[in-house]
C-alpha positions as CSV (number, residue, x, y, z in Angstrom):
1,X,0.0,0.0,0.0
2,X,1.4,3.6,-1.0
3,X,1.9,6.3,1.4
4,X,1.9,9.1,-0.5
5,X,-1.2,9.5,-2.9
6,X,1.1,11.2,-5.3
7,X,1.8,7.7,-7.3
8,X,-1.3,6.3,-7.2
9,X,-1.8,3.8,-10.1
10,X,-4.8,5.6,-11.8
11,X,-2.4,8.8,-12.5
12,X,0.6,6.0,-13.2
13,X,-1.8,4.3,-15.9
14,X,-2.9,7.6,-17.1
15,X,0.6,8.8,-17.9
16,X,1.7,5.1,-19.3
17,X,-1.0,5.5,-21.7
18,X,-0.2,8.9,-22.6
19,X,3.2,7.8,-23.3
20,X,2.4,5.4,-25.7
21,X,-0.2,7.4,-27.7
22,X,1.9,10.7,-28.2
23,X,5.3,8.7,-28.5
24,X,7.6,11.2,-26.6
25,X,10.7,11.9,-28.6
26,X,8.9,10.4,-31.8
27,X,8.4,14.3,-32.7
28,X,11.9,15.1,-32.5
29,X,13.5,12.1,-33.8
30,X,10.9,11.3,-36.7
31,X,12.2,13.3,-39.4
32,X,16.2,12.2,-38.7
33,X,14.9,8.6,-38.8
34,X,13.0,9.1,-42.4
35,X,16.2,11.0,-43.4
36,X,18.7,8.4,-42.3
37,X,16.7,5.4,-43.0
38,X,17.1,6.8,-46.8
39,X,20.6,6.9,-46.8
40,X,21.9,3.9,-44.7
41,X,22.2,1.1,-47.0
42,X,25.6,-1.1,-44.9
43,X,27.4,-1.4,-48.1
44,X,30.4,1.0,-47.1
45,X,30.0,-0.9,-43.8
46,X,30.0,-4.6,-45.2
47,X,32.8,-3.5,-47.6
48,X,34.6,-2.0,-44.7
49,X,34.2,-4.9,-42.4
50,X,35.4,-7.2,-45.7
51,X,38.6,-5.7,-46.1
52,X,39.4,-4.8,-42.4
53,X,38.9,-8.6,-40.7
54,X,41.7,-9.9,-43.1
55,X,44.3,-8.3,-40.8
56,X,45.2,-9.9,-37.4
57,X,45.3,-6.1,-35.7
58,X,47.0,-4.7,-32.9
59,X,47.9,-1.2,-32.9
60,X,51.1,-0.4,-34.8
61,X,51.0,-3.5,-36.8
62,X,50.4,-4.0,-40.8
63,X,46.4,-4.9,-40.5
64,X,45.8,-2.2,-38.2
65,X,47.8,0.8,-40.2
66,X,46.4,-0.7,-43.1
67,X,42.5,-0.2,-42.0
68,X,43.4,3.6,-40.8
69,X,44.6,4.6,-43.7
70,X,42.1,3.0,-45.5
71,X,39.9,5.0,-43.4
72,X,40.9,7.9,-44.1
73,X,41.2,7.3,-47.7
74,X,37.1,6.9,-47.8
75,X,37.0,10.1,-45.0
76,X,38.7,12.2,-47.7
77,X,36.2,10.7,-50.7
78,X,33.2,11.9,-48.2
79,X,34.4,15.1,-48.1
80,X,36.4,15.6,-45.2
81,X,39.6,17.3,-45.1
82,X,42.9,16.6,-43.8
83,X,43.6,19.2,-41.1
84,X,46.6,20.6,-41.8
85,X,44.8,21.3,-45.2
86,X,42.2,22.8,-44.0
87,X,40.2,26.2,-44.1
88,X,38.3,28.3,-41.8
89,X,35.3,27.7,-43.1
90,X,35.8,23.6,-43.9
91,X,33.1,21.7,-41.7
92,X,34.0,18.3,-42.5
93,X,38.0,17.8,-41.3
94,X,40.0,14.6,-40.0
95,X,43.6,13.8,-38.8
96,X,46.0,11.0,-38.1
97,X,47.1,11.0,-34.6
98,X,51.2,9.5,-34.5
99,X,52.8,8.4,-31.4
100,X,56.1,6.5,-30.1
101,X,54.6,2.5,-28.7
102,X,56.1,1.9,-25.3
103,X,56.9,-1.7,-26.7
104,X,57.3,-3.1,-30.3
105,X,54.5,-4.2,-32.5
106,X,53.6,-7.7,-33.2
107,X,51.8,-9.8,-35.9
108,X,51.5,-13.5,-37.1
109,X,52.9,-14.9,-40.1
110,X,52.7,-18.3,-40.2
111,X,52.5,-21.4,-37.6
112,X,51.9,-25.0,-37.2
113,X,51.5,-27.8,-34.8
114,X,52.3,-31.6,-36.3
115,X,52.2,-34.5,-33.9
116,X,55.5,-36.5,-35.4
117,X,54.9,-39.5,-37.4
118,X,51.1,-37.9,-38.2
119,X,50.4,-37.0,-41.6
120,X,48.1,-34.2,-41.3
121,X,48.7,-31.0,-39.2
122,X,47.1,-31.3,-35.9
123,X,46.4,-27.1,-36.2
124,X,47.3,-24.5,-38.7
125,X,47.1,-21.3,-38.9
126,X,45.8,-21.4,-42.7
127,X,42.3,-22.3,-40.7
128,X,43.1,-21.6,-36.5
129,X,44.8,-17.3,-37.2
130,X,44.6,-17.4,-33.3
131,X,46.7,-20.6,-32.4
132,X,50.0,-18.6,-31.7
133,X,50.1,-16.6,-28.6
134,X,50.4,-12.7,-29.5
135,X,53.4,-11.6,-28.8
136,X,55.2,-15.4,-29.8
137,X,58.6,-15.2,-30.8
138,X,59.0,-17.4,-34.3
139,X,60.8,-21.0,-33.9
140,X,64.1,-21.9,-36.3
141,X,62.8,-22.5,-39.6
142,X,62.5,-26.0,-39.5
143,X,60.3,-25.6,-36.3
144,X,60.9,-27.6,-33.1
145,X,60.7,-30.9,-32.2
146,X,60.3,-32.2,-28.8
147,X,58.5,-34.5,-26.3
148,X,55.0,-33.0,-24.7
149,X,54.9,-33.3,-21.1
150,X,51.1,-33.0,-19.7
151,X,50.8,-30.6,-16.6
152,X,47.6,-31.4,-14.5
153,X,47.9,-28.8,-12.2
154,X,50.6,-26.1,-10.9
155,X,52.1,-28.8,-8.1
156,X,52.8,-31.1,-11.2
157,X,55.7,-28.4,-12.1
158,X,57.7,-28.9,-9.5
159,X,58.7,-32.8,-9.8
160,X,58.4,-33.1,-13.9
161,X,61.3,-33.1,-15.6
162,X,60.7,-30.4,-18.2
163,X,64.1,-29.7,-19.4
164,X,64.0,-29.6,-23.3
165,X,59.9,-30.8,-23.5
166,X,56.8,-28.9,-24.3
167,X,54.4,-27.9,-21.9
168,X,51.0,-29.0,-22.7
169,X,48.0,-28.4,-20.3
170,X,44.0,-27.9,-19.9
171,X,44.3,-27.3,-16.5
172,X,46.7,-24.5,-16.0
173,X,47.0,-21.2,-17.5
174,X,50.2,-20.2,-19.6
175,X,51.2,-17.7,-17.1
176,X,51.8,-20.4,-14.3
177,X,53.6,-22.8,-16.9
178,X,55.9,-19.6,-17.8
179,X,58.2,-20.0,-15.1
180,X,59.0,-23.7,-16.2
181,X,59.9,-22.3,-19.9
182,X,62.1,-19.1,-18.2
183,X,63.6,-21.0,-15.4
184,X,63.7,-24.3,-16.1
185,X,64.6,-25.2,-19.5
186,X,61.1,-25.8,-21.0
187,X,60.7,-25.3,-25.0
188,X,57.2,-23.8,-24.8
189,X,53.6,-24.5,-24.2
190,X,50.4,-25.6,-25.9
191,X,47.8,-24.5,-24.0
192,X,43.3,-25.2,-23.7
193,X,41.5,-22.5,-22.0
194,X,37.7,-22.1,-23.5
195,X,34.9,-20.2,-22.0
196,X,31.7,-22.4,-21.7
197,X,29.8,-19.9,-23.3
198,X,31.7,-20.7,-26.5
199,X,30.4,-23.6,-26.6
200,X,34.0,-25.8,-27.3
201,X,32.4,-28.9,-27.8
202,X,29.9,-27.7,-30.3
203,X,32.4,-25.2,-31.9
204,X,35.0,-27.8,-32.1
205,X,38.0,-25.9,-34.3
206,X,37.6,-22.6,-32.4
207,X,40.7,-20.7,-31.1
208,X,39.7,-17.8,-28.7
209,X,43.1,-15.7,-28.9
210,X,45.7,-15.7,-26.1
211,X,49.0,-13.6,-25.5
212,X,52.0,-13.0,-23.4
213,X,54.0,-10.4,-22.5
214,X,57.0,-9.3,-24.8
215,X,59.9,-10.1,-23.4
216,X,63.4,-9.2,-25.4
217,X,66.0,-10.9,-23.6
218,X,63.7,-13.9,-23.1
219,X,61.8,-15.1,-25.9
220,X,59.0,-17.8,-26.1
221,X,56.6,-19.1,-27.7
222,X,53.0,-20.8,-26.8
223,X,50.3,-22.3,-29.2
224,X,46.6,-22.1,-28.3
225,X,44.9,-25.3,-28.9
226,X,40.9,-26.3,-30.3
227,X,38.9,-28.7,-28.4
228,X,39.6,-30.8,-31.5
229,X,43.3,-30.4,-31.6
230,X,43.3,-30.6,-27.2
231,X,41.1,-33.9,-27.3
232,X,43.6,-35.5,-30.0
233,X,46.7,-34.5,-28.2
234,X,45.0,-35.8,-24.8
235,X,44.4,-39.0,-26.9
236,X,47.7,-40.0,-28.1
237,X,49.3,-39.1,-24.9
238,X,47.2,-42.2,-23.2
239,X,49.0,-44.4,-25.2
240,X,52.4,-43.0,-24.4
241,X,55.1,-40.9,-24.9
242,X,54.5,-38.4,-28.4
243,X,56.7,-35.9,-29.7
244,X,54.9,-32.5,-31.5
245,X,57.0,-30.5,-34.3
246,X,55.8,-26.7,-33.5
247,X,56.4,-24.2,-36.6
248,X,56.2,-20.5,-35.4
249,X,56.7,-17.4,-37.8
250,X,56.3,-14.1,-36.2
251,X,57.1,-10.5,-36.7
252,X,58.3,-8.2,-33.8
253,X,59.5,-4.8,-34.9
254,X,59.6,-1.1,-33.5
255,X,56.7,1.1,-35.3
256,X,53.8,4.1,-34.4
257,X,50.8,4.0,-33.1
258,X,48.3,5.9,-35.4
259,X,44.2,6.9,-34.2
260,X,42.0,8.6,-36.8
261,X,40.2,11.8,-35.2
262,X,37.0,13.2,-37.7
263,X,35.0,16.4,-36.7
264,X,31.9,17.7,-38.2
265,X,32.2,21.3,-37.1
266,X,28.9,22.6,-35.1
267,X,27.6,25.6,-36.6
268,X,26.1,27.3,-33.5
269,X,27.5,25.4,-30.5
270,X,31.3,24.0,-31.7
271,X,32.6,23.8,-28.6
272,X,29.8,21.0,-27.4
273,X,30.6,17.5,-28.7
274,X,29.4,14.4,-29.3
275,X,31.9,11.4,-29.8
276,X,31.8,8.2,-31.5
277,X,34.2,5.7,-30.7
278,X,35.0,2.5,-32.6
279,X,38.4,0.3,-31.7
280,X,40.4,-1.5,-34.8
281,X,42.5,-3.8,-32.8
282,X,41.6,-7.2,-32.2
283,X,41.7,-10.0,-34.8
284,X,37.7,-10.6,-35.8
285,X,35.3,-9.8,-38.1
286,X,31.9,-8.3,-35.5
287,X,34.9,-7.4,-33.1
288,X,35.4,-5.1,-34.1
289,X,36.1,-4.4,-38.0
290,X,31.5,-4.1,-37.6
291,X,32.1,-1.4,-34.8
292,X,35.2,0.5,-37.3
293,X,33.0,0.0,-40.6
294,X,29.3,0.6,-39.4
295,X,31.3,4.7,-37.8
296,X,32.9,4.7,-41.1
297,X,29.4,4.8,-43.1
298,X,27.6,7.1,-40.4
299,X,30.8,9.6,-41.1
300,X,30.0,9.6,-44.7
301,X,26.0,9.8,-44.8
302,X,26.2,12.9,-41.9
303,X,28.7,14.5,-44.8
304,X,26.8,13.7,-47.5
305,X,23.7,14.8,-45.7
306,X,24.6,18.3,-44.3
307,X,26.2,19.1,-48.2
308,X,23.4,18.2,-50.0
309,X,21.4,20.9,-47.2
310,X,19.0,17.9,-45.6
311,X,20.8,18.5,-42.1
312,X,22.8,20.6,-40.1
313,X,24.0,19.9,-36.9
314,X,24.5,22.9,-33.9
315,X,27.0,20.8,-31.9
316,X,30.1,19.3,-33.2
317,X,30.0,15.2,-34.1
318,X,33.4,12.9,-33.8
319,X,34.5,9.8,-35.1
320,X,37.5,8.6,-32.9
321,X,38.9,5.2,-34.1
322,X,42.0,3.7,-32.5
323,X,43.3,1.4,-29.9
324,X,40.4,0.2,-27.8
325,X,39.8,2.2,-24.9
326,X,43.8,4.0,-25.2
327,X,42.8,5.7,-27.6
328,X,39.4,7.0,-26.1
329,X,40.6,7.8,-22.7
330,X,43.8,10.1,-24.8
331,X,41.5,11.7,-26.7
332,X,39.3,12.6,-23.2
333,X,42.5,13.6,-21.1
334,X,44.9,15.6,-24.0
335,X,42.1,18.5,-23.7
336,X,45.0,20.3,-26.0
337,X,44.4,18.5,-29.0
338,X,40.9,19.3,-29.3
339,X,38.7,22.2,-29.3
340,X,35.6,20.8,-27.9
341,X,34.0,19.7,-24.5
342,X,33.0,16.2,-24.6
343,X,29.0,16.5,-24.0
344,X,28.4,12.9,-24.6
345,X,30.7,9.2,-25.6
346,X,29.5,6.4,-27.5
347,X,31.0,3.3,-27.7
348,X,30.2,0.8,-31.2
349,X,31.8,-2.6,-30.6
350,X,30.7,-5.9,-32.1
351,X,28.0,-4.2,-33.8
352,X,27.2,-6.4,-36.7
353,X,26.0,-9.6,-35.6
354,X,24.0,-12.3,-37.6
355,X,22.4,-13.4,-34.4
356,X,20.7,-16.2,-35.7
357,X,24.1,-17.7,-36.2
358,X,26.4,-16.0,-33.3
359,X,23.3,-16.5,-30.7
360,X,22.9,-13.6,-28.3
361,X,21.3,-10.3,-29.0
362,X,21.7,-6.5,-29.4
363,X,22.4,-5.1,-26.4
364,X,22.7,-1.4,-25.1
365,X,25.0,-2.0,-21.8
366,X,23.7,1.1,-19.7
367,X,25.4,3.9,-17.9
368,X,26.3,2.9,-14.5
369,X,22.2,2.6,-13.1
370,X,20.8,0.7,-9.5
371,X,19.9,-2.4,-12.2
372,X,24.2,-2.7,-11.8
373,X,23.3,-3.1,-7.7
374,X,20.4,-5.1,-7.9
375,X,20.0,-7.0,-10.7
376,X,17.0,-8.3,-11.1
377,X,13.7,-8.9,-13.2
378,X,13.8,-8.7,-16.6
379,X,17.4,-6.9,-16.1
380,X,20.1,-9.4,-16.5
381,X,24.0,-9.3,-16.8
382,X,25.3,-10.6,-19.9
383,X,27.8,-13.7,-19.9
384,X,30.8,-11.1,-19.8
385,X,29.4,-10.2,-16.4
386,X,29.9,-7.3,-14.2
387,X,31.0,-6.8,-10.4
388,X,27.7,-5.2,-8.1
389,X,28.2,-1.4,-7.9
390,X,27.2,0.9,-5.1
391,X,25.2,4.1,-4.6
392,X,27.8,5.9,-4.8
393,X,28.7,4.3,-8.2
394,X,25.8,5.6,-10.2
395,X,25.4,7.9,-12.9
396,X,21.9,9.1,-13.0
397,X,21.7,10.5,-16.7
398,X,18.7,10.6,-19.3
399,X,20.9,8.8,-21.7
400,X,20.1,5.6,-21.0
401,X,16.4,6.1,-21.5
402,X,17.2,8.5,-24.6
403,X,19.0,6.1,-26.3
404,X,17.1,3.0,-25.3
405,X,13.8,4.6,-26.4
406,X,15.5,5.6,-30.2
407,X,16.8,2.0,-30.7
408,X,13.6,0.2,-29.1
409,X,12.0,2.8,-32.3
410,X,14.3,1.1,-34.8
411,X,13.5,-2.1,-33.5
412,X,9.8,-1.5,-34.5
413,X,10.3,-0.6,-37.4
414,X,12.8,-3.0,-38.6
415,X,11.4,-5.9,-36.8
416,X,14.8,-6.1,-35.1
417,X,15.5,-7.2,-31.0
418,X,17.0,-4.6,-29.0
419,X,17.9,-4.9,-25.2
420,X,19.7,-3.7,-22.6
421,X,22.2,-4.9,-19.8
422,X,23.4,-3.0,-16.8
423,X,26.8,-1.8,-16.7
424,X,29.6,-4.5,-16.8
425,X,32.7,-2.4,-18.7
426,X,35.4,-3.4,-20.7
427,X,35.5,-1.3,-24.4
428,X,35.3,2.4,-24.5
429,X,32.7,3.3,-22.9
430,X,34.6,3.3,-19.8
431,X,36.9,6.3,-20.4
432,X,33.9,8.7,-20.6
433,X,32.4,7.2,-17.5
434,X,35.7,7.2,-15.6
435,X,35.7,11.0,-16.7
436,X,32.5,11.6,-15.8
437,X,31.3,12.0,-19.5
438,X,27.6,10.5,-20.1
439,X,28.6,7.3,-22.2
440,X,27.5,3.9,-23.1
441,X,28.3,0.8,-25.6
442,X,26.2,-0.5,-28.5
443,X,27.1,-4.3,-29.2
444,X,26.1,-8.2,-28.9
445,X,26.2,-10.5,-26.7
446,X,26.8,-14.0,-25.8
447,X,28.7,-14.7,-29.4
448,X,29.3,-17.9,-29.4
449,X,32.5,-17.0,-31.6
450,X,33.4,-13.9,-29.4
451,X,37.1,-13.4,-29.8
452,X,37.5,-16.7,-31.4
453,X,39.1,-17.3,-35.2
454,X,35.7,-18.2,-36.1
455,X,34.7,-14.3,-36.3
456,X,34.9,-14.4,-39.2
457,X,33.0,-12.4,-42.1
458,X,30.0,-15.4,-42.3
459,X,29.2,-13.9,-38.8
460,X,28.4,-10.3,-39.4
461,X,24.9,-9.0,-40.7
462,X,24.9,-6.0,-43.3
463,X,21.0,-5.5,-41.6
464,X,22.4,-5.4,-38.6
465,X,25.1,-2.9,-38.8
466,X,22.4,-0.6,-40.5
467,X,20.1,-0.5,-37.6
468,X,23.0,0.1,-35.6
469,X,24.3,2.8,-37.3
470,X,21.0,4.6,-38.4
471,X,19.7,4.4,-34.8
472,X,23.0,5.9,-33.5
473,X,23.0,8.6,-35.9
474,X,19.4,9.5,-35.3
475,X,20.6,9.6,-31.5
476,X,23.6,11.6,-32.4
477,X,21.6,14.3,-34.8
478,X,19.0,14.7,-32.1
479,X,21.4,15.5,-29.2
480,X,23.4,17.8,-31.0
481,X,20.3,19.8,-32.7
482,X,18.0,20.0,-29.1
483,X,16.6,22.5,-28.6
484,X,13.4,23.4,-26.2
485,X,11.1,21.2,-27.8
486,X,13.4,18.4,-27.4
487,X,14.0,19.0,-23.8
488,X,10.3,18.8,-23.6
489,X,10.5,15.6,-25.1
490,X,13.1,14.6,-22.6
491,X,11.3,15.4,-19.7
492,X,8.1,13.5,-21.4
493,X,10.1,10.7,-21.6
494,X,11.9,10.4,-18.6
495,X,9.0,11.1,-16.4
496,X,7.2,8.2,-18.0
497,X,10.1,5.5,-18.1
498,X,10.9,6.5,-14.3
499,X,6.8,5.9,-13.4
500,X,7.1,2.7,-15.4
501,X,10.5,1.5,-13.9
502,X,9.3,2.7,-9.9
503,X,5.7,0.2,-10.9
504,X,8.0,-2.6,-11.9
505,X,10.1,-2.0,-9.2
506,X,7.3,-2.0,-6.4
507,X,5.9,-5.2,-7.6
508,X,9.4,-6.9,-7.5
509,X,10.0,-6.0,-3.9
510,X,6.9,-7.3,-2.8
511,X,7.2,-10.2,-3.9
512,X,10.6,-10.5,-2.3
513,X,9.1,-9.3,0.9
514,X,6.3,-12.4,0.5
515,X,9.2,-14.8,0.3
516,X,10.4,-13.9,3.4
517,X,13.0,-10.7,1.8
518,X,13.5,-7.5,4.0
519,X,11.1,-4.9,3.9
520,X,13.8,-2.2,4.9
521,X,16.1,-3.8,2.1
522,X,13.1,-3.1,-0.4
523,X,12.3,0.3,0.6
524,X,16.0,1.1,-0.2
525,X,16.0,-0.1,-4.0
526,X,12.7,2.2,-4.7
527,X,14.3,4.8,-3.0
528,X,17.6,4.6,-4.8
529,X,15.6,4.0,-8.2
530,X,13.1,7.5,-7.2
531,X,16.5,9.5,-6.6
532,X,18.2,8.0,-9.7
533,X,15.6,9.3,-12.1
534,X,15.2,12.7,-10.1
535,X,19.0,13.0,-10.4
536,X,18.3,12.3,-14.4
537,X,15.9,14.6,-14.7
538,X,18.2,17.1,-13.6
539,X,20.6,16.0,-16.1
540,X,18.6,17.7,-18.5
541,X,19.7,21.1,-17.8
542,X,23.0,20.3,-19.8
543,X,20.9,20.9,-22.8
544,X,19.5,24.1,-21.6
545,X,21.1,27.8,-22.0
546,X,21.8,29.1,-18.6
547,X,19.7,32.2,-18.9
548,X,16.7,30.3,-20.5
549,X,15.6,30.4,-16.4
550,X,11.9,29.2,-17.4
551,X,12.7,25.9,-18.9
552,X,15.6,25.1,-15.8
553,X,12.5,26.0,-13.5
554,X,10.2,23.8,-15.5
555,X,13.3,20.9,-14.7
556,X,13.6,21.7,-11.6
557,X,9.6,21.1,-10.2
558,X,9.4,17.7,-12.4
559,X,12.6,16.7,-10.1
560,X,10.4,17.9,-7.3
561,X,8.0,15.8,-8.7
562,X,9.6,12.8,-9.0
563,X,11.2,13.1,-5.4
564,X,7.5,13.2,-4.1
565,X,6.5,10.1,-5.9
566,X,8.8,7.7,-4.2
567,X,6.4,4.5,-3.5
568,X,6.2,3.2,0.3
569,X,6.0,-0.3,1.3
């Protein structure tokens, strides 16, 4: 029963219904949806994603300066300018970023694993790109050849002989078999470590990627092994002593470390930014050549948009793509090298999924919100998994509702799924937060082939990557154009989702009260839920001038508002 007659559920129904009839945002958004949805077709995208998952990329290395100069190669065919070219009154202007790499850069050339007397490779990397450890020195030519010692757990290591064998283990991690190869004469190490949520014994020749740390003065090597390739091994060791010939080509040499910085220049507000942020490293197709190729097409439609006088944007738009979350967090902290205040960070990684074949689902992982501290309902953590927050963790914001409510809108109207997950971290949506920069990440998950050499281009979903990107660009124009009306719509919006969440909410914690759960415990949740969206609604005022004192007024009594409907149990 409710205290306080001020969220009572006729006036809650009432304003659902509302909500759904007059669509709040729908007016603001509509006309960037019908001109994006025009434009976006994924082919830059697709061809994009094509050419940039050949490359095994880390940052300095051939696949990765390869796709940023292919990047800005298309950047310059859009329109924009280089910046050291550029004029005063150019709009549309990009620049490489160059800096010294602490360590060398690495890539694979070639490697294979043969179990002697076999005829047939027992991996290569012709199918298995992530079977040698990044970072792996290269064997002599004519590879090694050695006896395989099997480590069942880190005691084993100290009674085997291991002098002049290879490691091999599914038990142990390469960083506790390390000290056998550095100290006691070991050769090198094969190595089985697959999540469950790859599903190993379904995907049987997967390879999730592994590396070690670069080490000049002492070298190694390790080989990450299939389930098929670990159960094989495992066999012929039962019937005694085998001997494996390891093949390892490498390349480890000093080079730069290049990022790729577009602006579109705001015409009213410049100063006021928006950022998009897509990482290149990383070996796969959806991971994240989707996240670098579906940016690259939303660069090109906003030029090809604002020159042909469909759109102009108040509030300057970035495209930031580099080394993931490095990159980001430079970008955020050298406040020299830009002329803008970060207003808002969004993160696009893994952003092209064919779910049907990758499993999992769209999700939009949420700004740090109390679904982070109690997680439950239809809220759930995704299989990467995050550790519980606290109150004072939060970061009440209307972005997670305004961006939610724009891609739920696409979902309609493409028949597509799109959920959420609370914050869990890990790409670069964490730099904004860390900075205290509204920011969240668009991507999929569980993918079955997540980080695996089974990302491969078969994976990814043109469709996909354009309701990604035309729903993030809709986002995008609407934040940097808002205006009154649009903090109208904001308000509209917020109040309805925070009436909607506080119902859900009240009907959770009674239930957990029925089952025997704390009614002091419960209180706390609305409570923290009834602040967070007050604390959003206040948020708003970021989009309102500081002398337009009628519309911060109008903010301020619907925080009022919102404080006074905080349900009692």
């Amino acid at each position: 029963m409710y205290l306080k007659t001020s969220f009572s559920l006729l006036l809650l129904v009432l304003s659902i219904s509302s909500f759904a009839q007059n669509a709040p945002l729908q007016k603001v958004t509509e006309p960037y949806f019908n001109l994006v949805r025009t434009e976006f077709k994924g082919d830059m995208a697709f061809e994009t994603v094509a050419f940039v998952e050949q490359y095994w990329r880390i940052a300095g290395n051939t696949g990765f300066n390869n796709t940023v100069y292919r990047i800005a190669e298309k950047l310059e065919a859009a329109g924009y300018v280089l910046e050291e070219n550029a004029k005063e009154a150019d709009r549309f202007t990009y620049r490489i970023e160059t800096r010294e790499m602490r360590q060398p850069t690495w890539e694979p050339v070639s490697a294979s694993l043969k179990i002697v007397g076999s005829n047939e490779n027992l991996l290569s990397s012709e199918t298995n790109r992530n079977m040698i450890y990044q970072y792996s020195s290269s064997t002599p030519a004519e590879g090694i050849t050695a006896e395989v010692i099997y480590v069942e757990n880190k005691e084993a290591l100290s009674t085997l002989e291991v002098t002049g064998k290879i490691l091999f283990s599914d038990q142990v991690s390469y960083r506790t078999l390390q000290s056998a190869i550095t100290e006691k004469g070991a050769l090198g190490a094969l190595t089985y470590d697959m999540p469950s949520y790859l599903q190993p014994e379904k995907n049987t020749t997967s390879i999730q990627f592994r590396g070690l740390r670069h080490n000049e003065k002492n070298p190694a090597w390790a080989i990450a092994l299939s389930f098929e390739a670990k159960e094989k091994l495992k066999t012929e060791l039962a019937k005694g002593k085998i001997e494996v010939l390891v093949k390892a080509e490498t390349k480890i040499y000093e080079s730069e470390e290049l990022t790729v910085v577009a602006n579109v220049k705001g015409s009213e507000l410049p100063l006021e930014s928006l950022v998009f942020s897509a990482h290149i490293q990383e070996p796969g197709a959806n991971d994240n050549a989707t996240g670098v190729g579906t940016q690259l097409e939303m660069a090109k439609i906003t030029a090809e948009l604002m020159k042909q006088g469909k759109l102009d944007l108040k509030r300057t738009l970035t495209f930031l793509w580099g080394d993931e979350i490095i990159s980001t967090r430079r970008y955020i902290e050298e406040k020299d090298k830009r002329e803008a205040n970060i207003n808002w960070g969004i993160s696009l990684d893994m952003v092209g999924e064919n779910t049907d074949v990758t499993g999992g689902t769209f999700l939009i992982e949420k700004m740090p919100d109390p679904s982070a501290i109690w997680t439950r309902g239809e809220d759930k953590h995704s299989e990467w998994g995050g550790s519980p927050l606290k109150v004072g963790d939060l970061k009440p914001h209307y972005l997670n509702d305004f961006i939610l409510t724009n891609f739920e809108a696409q979902g309609e109207y493409a028949d597509w799924v799109v959920k959420a997950n609370p914050f869990e971290g890990g790409s670069d949506h964490t730099p904004f937060l860390q900075a205290d920069i509204p920011g969240l990440l668009l991507w999929h998950f569980t993918d079955q082939f997540y980080h695996t050499d089974n990302d491969r281009l078969d994976k990814v979903s043109q469709k996909t990557m354009v309701n990604v990107g035309t729903a993030a660009l809709v986002s995008a124009y609407t934040l940097l154009n808002a205006d009154a009306k649009t903090v109208d719509q904001l308000m509209l919006m917020l109040a309805a989702k925070a009436q909607i969440r506080l119902l859900t909410e009240v009907q959770l914690s009674k239930k957990a009260i029925a089952e025997g759960g704390s009614k002091e415990d419960e209180q706390k949740i609305l409570d923290t839920w009834a602040d967070y969206y007050a604390k959003a609604m206040d948020s708003i005022k970021d989009l309102v001038p500081a002398d337009d004192e009628k519309t911060l007024r109008r903010i301020l009594l619907a925080k009022e508002a919102m404080k006074a409907q905080v349900p009692q149990l």
